[in-house]
C-alpha positions in Angstrom: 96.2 115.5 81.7 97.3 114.2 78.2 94.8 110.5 78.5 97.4 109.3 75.4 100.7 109.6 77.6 102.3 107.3 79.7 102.6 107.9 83.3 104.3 106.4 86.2 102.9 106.2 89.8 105.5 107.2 92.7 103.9 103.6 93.9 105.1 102.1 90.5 108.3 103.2 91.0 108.9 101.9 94.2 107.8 98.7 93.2 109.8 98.8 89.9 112.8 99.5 92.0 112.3 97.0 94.9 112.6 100.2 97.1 110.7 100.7 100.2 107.1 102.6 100.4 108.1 106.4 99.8 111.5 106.0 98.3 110.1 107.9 95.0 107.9 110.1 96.7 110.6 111.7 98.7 113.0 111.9 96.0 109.9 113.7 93.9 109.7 116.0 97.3 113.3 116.9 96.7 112.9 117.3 92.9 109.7 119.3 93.2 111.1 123.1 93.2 112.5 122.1 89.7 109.2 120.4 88.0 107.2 121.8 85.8 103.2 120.7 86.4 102.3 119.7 83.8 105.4 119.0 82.4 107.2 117.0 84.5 104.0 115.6 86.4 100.7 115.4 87.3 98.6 116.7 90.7 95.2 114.7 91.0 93.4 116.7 94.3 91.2 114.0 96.2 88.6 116.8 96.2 88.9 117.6 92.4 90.1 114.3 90.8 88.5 111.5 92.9 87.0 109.4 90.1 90.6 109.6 88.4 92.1 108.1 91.8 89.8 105.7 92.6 90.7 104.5 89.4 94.5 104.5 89.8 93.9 102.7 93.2 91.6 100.0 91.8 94.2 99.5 88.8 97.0 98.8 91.4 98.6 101.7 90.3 98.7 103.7 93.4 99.1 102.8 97.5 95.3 102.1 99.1 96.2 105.3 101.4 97.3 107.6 99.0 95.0 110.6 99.2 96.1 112.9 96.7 97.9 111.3 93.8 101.4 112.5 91.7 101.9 111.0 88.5 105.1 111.4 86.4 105.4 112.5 82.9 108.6 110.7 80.9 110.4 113.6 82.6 109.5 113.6 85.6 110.1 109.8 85.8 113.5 110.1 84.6 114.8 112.9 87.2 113.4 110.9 89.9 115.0 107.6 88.9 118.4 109.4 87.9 117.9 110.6 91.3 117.8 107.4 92.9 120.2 106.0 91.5 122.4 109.0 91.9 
């Protein structure tokens, strides 16, 4: 993951949004066949990327349940907010 680029949490875009727990994440579930990882977001595996989510979750950045995390490039934060708003 590029450390220099900014990312958005599906958590942060909830709360940006006023919406409800899992507003973004299921519009990132119906987006997902057309992302790009990598491009348009970011996988961290609980098993792979732990430090990274602990992290996130201490920062605020990401629900206290959240297992594995997804963060969204510029891109991928853009399709999903287009998509809410849609």
């Amino acid at each position: 993951m590029a450390k220099s680029e900014k990312t958005w949490s599906l958590k942060e875009i909830d709360q940006e949004r006023g919406s409800t727990k899992g507003a973004a994440f299921l519009a990132f579930k119906q987006l997902k066949d057309s992302f790009d990882e990598g491009r348009d977001f970011y996988y961290l595996s609980a098993s792979e990327d732990a430090d990274e989510i602990e992290k996130l979750r201490e920062a605020g950045r990401i629900y206290a349940t959240t297992v594995n995390a997804i963060l969204l490039t510029e891109a991928g934060y853009l399709a999903v907010v287009d998509y809410l708003d849609g």
